[in-house]
PDB file of N, CA, C and O in Angstrom:
ATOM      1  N   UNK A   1     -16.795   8.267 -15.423  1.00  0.00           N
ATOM      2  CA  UNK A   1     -16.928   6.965 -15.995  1.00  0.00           C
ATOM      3  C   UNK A   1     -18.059   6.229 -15.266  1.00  0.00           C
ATOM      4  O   UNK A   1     -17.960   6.220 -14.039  1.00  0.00           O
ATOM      5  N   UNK A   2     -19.074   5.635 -15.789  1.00  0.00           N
ATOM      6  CA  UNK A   2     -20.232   4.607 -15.295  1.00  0.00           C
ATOM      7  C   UNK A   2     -20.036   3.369 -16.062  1.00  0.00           C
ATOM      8  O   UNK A   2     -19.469   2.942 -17.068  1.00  0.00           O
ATOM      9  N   UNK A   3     -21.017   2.896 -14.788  1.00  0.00           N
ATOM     10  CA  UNK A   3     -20.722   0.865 -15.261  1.00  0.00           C
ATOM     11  C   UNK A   3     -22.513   0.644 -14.967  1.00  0.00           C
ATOM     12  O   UNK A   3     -23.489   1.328 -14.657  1.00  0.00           O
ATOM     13  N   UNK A   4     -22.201  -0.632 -15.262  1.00  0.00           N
ATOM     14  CA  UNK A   4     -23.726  -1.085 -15.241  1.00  0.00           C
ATOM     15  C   UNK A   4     -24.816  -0.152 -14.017  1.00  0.00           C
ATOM     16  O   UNK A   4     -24.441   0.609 -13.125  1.00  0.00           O
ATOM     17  N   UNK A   5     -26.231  -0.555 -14.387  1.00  0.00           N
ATOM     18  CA  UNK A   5     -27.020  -0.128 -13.449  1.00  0.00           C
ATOM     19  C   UNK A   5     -26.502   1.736 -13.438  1.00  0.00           C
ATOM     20  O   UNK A   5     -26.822   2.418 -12.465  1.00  0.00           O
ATOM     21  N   UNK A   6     -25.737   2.342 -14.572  1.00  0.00           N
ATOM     22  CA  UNK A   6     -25.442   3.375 -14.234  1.00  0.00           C
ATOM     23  C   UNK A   6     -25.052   4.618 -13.213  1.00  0.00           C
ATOM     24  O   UNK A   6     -25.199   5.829 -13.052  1.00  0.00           O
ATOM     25  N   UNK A   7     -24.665   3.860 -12.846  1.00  0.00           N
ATOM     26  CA  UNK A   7     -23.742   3.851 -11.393  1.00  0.00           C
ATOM     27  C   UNK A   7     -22.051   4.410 -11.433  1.00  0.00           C
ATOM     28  O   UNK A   7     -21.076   3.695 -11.667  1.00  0.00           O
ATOM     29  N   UNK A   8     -22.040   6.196 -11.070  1.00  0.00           N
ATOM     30  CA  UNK A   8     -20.336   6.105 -11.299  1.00  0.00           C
ATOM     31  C   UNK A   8     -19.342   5.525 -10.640  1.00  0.00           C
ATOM     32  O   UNK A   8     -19.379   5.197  -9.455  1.00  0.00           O
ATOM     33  N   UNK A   9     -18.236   5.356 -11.555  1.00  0.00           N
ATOM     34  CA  UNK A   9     -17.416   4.465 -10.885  1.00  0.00           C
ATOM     35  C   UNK A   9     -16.160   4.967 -10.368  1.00  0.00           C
ATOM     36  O   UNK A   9     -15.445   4.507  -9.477  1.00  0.00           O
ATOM     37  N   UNK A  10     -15.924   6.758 -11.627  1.00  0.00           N
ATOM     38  CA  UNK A  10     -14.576   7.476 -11.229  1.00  0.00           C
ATOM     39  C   UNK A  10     -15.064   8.742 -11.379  1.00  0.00           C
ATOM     40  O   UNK A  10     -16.148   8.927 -11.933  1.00  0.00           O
ATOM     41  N   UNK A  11     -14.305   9.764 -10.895  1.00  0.00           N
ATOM     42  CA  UNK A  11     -14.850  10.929 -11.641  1.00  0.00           C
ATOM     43  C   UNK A  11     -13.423  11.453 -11.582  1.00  0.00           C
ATOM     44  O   UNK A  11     -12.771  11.329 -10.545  1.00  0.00           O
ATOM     45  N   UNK A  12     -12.829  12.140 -12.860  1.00  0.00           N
ATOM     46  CA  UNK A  12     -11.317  12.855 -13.722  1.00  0.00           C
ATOM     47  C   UNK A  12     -12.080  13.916 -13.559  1.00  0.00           C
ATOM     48  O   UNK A  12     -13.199  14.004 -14.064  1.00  0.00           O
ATOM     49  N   UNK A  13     -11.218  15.357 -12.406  1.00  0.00           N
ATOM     50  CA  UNK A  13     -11.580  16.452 -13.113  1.00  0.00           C
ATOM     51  C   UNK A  13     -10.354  17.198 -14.224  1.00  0.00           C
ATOM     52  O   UNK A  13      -9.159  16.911 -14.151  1.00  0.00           O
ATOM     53  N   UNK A  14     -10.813  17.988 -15.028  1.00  0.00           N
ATOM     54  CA  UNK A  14     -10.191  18.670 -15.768  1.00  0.00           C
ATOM     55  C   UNK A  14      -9.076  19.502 -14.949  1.00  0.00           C
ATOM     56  O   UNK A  14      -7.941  19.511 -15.424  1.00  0.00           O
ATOM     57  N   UNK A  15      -9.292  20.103 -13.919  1.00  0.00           N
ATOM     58  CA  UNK A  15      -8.843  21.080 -13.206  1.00  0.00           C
ATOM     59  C   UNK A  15      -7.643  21.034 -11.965  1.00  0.00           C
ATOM     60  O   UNK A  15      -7.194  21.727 -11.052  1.00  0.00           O
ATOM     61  N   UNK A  16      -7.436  19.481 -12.729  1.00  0.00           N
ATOM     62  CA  UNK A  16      -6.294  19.232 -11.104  1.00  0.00           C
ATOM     63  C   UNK A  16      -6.642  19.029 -10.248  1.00  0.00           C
ATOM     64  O   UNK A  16      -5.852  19.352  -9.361  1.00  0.00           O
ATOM     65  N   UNK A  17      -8.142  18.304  -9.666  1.00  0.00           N
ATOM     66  CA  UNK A  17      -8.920  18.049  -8.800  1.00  0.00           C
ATOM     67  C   UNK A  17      -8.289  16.821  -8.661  1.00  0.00           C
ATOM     68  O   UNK A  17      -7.663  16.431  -9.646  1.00  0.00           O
ATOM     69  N   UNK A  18      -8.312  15.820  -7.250  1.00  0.00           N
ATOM     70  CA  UNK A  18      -8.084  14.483  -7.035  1.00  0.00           C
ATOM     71  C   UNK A  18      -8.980  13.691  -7.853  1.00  0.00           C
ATOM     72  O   UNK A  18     -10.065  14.173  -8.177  1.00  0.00           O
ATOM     73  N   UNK A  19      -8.452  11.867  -8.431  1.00  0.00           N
ATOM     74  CA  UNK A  19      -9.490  11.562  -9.252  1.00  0.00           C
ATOM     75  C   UNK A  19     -10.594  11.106  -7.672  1.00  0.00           C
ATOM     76  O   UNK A  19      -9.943  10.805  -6.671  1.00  0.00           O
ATOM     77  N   UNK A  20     -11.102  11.098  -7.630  1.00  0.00           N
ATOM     78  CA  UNK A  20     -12.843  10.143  -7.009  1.00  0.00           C
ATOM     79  C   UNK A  20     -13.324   8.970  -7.691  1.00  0.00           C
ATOM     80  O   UNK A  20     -13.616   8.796  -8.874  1.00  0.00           O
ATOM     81  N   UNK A  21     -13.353   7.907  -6.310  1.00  0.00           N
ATOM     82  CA  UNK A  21     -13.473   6.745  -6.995  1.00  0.00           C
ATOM     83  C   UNK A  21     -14.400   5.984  -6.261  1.00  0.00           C
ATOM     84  O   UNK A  21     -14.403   6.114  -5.037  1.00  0.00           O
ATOM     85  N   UNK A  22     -15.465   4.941  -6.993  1.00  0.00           N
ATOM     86  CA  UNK A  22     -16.761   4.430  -6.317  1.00  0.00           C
ATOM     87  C   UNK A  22     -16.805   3.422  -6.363  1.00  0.00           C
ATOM     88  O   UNK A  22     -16.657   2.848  -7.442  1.00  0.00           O
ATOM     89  N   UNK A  23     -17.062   2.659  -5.048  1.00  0.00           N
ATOM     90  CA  UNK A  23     -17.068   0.979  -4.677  1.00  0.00           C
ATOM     91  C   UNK A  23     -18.581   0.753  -4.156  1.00  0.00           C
ATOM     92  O   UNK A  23     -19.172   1.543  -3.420  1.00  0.00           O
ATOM     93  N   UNK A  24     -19.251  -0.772  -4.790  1.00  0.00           N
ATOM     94  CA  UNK A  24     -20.149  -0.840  -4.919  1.00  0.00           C
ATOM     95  C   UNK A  24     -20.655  -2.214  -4.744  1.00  0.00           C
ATOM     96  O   UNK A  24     -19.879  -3.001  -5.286  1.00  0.00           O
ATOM     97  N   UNK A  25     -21.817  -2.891  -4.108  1.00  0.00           N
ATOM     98  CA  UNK A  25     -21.929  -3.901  -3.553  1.00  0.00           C
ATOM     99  C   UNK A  25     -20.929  -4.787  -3.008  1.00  0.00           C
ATOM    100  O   UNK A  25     -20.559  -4.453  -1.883  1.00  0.00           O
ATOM    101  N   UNK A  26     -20.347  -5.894  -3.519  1.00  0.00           N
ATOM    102  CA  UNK A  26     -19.107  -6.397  -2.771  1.00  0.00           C
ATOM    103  C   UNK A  26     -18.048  -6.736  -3.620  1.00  0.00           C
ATOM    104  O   UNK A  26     -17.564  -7.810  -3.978  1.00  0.00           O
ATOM    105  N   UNK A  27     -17.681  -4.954  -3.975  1.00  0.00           N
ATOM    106  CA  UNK A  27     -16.557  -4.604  -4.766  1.00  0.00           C
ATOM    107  C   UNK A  27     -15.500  -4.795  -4.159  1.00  0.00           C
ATOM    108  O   UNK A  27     -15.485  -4.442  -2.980  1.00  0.00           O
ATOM    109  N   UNK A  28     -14.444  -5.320  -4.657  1.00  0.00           N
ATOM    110  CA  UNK A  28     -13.088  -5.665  -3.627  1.00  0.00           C
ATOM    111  C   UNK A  28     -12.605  -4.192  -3.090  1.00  0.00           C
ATOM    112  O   UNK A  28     -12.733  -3.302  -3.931  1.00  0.00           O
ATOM    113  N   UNK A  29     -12.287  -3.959  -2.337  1.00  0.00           N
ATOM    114  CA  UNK A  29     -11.852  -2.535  -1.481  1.00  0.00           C
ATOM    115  C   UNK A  29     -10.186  -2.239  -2.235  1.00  0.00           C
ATOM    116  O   UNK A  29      -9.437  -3.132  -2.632  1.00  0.00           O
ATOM    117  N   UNK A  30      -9.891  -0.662  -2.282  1.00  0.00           N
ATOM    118  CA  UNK A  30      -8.736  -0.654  -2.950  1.00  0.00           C
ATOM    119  C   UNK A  30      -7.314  -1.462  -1.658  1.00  0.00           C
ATOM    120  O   UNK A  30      -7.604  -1.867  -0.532  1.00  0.00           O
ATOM    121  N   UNK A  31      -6.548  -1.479  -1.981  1.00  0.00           N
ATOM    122  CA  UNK A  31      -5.408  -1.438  -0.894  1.00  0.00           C
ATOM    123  C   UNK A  31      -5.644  -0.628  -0.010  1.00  0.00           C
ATOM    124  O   UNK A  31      -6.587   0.131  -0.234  1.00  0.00           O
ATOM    125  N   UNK A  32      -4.955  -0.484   1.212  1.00  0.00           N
ATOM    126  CA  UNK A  32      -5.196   0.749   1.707  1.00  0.00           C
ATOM    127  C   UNK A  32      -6.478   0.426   3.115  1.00  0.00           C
ATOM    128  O   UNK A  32      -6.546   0.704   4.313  1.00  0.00           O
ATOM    129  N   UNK A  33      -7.213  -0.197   2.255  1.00  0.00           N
ATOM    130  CA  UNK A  33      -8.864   0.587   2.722  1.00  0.00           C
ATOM    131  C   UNK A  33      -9.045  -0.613   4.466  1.00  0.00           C
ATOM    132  O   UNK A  33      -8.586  -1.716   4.759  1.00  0.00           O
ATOM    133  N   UNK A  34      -9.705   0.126   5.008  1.00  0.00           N
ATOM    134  CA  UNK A  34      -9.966  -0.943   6.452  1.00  0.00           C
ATOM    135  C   UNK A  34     -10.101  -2.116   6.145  1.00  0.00           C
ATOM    136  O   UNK A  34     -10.490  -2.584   5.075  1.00  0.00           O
ATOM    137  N   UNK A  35      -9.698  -2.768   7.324  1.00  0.00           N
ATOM    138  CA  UNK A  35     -10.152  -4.725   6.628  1.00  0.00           C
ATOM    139  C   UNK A  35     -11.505  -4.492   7.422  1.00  0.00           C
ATOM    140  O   UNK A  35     -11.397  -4.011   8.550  1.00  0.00           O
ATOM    141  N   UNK A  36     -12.410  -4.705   7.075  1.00  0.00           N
ATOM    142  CA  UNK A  36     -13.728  -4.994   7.242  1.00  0.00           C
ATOM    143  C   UNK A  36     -14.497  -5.349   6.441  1.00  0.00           C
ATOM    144  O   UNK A  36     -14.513  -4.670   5.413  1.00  0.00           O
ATOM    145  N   UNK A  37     -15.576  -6.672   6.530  1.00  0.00           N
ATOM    146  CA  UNK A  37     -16.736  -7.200   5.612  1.00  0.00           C
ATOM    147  C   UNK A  37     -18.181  -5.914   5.828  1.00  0.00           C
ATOM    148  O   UNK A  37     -18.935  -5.704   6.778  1.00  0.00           O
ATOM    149  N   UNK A  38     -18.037  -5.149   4.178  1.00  0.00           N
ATOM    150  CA  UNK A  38     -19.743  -4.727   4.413  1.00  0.00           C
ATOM    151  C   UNK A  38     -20.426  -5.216   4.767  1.00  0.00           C
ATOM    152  O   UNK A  38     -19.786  -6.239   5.012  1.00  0.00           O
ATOM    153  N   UNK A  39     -21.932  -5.541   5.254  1.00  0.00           N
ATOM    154  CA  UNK A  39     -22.811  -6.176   5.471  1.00  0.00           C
ATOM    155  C   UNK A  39     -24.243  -5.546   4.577  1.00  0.00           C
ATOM    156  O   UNK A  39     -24.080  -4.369   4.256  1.00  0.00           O
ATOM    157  N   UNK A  40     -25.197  -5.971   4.267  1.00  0.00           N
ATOM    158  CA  UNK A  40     -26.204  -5.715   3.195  1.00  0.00           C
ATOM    159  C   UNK A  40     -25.771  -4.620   2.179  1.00  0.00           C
ATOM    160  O   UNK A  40     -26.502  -3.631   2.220  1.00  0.00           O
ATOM    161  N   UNK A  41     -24.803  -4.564   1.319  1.00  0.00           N
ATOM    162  CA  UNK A  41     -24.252  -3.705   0.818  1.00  0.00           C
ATOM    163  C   UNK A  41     -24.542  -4.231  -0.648  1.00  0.00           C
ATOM    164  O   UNK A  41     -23.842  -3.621  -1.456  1.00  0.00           O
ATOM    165  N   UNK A  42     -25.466  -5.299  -1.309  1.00  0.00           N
ATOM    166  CA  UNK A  42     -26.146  -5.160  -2.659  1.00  0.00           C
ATOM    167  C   UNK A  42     -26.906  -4.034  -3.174  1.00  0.00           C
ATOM    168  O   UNK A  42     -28.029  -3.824  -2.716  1.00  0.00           O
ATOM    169  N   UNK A  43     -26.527  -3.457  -3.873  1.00  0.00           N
ATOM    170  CA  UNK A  43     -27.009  -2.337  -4.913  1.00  0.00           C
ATOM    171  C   UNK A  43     -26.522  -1.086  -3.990  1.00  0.00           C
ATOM    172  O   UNK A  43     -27.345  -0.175  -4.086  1.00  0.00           O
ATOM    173  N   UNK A  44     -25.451  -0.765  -3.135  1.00  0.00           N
ATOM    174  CA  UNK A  44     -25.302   0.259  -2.013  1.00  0.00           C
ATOM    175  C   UNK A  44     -23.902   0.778  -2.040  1.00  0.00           C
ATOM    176  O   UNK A  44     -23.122  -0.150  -2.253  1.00  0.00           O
ATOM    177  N   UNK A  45     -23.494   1.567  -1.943  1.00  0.00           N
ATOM    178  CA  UNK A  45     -22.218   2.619  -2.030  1.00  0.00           C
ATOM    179  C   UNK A  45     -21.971   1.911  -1.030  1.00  0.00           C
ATOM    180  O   UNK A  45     -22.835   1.777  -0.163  1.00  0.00           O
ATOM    181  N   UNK A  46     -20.332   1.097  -0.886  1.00  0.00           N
ATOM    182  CA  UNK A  46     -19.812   0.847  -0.068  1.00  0.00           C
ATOM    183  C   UNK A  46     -18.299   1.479   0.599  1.00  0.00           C
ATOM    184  O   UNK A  46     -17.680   1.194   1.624  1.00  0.00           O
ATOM    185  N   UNK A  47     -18.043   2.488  -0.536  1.00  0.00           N
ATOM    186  CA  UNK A  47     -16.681   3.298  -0.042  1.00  0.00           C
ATOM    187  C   UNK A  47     -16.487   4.296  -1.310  1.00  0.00           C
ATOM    188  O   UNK A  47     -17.027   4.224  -2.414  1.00  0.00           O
ATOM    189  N   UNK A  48     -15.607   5.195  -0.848  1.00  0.00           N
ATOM    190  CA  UNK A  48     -15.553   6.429  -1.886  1.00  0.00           C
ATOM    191  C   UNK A  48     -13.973   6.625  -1.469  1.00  0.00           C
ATOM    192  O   UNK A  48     -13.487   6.646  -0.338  1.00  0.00           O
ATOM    193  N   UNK A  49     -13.483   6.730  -2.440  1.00  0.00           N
ATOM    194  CA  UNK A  49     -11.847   7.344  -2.248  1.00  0.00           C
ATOM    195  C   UNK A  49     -11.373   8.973  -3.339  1.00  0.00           C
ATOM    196  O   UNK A  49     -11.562   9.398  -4.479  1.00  0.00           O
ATOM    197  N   UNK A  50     -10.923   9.246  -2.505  1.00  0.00           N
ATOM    198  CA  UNK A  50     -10.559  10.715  -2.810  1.00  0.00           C
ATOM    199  C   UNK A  50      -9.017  11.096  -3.632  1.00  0.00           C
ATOM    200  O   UNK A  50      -8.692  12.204  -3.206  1.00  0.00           O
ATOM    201  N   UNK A  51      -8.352  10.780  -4.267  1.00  0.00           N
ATOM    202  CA  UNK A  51      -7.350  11.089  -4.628  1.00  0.00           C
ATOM    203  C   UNK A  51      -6.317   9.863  -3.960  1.00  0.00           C
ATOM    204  O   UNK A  51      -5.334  10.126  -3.268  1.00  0.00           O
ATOM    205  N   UNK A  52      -6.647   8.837  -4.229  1.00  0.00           N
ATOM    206  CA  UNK A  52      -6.199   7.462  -3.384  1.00  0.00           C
ATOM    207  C   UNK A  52      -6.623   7.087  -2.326  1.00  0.00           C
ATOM    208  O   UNK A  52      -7.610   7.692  -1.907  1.00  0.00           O
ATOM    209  N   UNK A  53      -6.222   6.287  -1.729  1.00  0.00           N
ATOM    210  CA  UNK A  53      -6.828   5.329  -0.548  1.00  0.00           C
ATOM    211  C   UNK A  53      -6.469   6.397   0.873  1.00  0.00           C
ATOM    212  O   UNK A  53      -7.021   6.002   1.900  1.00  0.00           O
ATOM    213  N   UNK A  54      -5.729   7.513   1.007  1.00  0.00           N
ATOM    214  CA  UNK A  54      -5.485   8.570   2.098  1.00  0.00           C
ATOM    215  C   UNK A  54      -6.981   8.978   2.453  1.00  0.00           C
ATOM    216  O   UNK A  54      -7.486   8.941   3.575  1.00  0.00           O
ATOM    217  N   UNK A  55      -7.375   9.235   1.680  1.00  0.00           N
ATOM    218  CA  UNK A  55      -8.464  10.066   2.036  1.00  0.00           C
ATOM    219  C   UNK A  55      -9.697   9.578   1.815  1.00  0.00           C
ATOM    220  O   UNK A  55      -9.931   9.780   0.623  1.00  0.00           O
ATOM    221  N   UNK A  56     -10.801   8.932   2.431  1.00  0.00           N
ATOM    222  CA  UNK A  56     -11.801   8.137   2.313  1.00  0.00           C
ATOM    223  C   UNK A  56     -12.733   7.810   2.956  1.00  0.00           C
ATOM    224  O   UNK A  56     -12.616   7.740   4.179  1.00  0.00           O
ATOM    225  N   UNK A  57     -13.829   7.538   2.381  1.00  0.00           N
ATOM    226  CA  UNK A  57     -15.302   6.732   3.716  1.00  0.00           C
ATOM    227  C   UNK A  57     -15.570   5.394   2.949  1.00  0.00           C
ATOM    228  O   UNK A  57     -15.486   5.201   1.736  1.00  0.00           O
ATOM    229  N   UNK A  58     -15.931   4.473   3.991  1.00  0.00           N
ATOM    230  CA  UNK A  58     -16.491   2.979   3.741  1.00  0.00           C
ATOM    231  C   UNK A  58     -17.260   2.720   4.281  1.00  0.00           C
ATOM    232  O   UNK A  58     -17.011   2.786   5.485  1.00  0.00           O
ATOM    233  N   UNK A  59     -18.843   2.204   3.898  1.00  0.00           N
ATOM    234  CA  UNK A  59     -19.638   2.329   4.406  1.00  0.00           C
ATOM    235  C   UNK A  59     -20.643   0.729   4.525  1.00  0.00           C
ATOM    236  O   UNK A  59     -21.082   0.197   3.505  1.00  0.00           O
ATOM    237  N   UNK A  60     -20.816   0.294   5.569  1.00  0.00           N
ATOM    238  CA  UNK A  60     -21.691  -0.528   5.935  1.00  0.00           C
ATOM    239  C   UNK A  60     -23.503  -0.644   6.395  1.00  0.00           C
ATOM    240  O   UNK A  60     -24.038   0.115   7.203  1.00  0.00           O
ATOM    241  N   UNK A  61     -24.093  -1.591   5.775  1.00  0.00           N
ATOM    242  CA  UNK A  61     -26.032  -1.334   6.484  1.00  0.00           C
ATOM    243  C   UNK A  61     -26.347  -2.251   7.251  1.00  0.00           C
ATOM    244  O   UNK A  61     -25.607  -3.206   7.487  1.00  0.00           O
ATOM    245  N   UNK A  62     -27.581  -2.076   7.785  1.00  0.00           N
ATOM    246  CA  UNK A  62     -28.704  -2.954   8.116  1.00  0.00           C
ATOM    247  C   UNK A  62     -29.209  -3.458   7.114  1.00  0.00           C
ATOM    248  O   UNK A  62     -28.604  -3.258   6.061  1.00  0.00           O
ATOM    249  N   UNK A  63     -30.413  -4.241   7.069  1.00  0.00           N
ATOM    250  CA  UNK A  63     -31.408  -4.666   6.626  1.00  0.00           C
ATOM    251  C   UNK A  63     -32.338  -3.557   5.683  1.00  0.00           C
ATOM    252  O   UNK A  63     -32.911  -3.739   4.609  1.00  0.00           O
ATOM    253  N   UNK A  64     -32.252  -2.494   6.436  1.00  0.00           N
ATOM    254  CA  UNK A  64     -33.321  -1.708   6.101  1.00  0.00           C
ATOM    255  C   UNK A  64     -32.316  -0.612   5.039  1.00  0.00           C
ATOM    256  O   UNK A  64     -32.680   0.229   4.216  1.00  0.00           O
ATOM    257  N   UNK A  65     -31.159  -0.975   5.402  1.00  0.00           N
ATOM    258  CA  UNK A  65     -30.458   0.052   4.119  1.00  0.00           C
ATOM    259  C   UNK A  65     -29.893   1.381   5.300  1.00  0.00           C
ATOM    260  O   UNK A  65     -29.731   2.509   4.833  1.00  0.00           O
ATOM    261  N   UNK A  66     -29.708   1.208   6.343  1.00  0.00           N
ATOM    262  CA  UNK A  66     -29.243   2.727   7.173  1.00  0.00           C
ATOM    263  C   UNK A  66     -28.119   2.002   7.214  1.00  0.00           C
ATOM    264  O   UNK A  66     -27.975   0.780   7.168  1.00  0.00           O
ATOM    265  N   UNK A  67     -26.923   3.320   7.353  1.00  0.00           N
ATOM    266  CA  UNK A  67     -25.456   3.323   7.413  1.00  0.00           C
ATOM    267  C   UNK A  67     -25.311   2.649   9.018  1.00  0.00           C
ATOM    268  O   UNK A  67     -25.817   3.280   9.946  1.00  0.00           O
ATOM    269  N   UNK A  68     -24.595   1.340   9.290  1.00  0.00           N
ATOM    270  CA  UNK A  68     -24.428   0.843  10.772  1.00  0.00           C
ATOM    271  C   UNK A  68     -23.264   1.083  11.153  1.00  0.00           C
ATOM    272  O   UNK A  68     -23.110   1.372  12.340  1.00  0.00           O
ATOM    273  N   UNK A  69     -22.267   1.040  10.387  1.00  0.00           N
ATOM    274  CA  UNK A  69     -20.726   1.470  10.760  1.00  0.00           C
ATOM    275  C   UNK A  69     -20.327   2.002   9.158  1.00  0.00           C
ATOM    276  O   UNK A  69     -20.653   1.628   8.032  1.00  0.00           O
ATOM    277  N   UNK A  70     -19.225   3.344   9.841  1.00  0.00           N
ATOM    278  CA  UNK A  70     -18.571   4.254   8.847  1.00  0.00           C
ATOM    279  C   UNK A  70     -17.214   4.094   8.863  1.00  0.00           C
ATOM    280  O   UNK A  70     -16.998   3.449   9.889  1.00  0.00           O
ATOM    281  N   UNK A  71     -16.206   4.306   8.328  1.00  0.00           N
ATOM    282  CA  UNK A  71     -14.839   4.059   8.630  1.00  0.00           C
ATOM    283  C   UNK A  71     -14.372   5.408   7.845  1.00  0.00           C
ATOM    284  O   UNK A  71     -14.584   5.230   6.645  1.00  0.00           O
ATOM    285  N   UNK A  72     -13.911   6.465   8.048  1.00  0.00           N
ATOM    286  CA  UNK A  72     -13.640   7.583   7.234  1.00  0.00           C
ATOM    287  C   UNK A  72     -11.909   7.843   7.386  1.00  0.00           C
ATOM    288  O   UNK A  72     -11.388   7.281   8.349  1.00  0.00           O
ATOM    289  N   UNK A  73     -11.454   8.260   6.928  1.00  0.00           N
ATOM    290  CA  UNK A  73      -9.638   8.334   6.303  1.00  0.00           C
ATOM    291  C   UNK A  73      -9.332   9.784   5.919  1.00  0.00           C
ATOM    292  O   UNK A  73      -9.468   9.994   4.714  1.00  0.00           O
ATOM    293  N   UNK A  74      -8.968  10.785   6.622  1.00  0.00           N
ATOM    294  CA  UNK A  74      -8.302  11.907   5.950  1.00  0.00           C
ATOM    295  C   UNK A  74      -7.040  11.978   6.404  1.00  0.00           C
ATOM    296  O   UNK A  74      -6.663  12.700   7.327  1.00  0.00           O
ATOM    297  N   UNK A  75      -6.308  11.157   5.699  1.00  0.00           N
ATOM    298  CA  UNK A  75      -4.692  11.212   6.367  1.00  0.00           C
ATOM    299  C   UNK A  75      -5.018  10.146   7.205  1.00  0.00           C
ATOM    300  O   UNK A  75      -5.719   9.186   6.883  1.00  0.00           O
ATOM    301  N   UNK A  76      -4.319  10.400   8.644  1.00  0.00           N
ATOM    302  CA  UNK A  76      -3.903   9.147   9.550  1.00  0.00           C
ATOM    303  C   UNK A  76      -4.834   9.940  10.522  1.00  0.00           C
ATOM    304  O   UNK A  76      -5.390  11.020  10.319  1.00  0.00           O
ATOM    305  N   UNK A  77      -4.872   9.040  11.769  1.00  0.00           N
ATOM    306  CA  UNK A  77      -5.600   7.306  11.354  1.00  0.00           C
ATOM    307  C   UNK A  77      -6.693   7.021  10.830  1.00  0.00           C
ATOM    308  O   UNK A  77      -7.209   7.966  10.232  1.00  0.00           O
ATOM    309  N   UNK A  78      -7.303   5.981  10.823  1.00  0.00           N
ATOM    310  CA  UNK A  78      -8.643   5.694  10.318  1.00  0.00           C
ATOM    311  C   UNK A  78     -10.376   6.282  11.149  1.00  0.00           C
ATOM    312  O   UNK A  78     -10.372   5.634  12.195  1.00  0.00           O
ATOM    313  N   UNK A  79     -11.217   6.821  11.141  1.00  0.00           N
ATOM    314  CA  UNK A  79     -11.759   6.823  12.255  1.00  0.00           C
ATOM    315  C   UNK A  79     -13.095   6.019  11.844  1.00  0.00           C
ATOM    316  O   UNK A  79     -13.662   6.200  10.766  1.00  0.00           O
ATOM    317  N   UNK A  80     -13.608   4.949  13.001  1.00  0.00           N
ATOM    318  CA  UNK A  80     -14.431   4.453  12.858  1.00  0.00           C
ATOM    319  C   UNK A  80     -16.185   5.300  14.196  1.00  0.00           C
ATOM    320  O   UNK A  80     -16.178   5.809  15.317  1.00  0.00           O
ATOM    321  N   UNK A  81     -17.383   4.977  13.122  1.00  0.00           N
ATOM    322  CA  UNK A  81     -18.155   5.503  13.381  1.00  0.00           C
ATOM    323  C   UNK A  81     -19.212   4.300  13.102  1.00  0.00           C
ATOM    324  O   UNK A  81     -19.280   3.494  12.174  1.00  0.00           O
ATOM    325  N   UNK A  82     -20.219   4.536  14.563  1.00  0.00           N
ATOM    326  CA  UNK A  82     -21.491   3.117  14.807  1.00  0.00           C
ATOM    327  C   UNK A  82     -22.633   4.136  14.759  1.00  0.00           C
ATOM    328  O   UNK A  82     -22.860   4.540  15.899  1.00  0.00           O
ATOM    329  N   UNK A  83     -23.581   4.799  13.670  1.00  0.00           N
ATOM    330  CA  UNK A  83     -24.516   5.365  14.008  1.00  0.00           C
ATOM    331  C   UNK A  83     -25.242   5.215  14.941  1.00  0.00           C
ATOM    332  O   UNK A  83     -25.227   3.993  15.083  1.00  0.00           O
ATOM    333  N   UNK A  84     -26.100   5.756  15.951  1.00  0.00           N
ATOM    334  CA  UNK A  84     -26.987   5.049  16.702  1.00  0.00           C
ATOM    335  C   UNK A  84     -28.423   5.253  15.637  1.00  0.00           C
ATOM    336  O   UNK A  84     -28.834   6.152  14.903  1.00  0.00           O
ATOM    337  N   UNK A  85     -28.831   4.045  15.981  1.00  0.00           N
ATOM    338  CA  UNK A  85     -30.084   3.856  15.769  1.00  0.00           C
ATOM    339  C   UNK A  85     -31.460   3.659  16.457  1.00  0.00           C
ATOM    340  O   UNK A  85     -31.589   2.834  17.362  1.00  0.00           O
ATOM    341  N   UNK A  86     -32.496   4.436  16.013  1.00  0.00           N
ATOM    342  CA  UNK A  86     -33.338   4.323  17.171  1.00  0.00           C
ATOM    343  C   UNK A  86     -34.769   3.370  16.616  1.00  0.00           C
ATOM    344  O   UNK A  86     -35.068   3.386  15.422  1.00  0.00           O
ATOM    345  N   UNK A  87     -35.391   2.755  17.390  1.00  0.00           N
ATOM    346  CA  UNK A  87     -35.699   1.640  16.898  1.00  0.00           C
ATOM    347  C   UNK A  87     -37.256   2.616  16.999  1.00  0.00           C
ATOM    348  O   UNK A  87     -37.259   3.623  17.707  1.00  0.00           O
ATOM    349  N   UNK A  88     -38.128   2.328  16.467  1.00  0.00           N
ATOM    350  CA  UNK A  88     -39.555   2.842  16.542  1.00  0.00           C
ATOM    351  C   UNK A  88     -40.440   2.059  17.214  1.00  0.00           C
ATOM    352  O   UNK A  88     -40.673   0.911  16.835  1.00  0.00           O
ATOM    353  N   UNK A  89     -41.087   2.661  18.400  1.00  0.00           N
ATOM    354  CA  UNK A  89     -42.125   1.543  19.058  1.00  0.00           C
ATOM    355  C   UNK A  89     -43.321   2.135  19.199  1.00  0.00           C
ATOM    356  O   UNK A  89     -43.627   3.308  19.411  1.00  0.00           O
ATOM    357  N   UNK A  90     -44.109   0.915  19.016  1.00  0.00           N
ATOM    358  CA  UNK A  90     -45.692   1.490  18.446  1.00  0.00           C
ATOM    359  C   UNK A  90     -46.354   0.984  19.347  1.00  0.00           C
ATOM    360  O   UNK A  90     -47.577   1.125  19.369  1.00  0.00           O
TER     361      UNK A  90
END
């Protein structure tokens, strides 16, 4: 299933697969999902759920659009992740 800007929003497999589900700029988060505010997350994948809110990533940026904090879910507990970033000096 897609929504505006053509962008999916679920994916049903035929096969007994979990459904997959897509959150997107500052889409309300399902139940479940970490309490945390995305940050620059206009036009940007902000979480993906796997067969419900158990199994999952939520994803936060910078400015420049790089992932700054991850929050991922397979079962219990939650694990949170701060990419490092390396700054470029000229």
């Amino acid at each position: 299933m897609y929504a505006a800007l053509n962008r999916p929003v679920s994916k049903i497999y035929s096969d007994g697969m979990p459904r997959v589900d897509y959150y997107y700029d500052n889409q309300a988060l399902p139940a479940g999902a970490p309490a945390f505010r995305p940050s620059f997350s206009q036009g940007r994948l902000i979480g993906v759920t796997y067969g419900g809110w158990s199994q999952s990533s939520y994803f936060s940026y910078d400015q420049l659009g790089r992932v700054t904090l991850k929050y991922q879910r397979t079962g219990q507990p939650t694990i949170r992740f701060r990419p490092a970033i390396t700054k470029l000096v000229r």
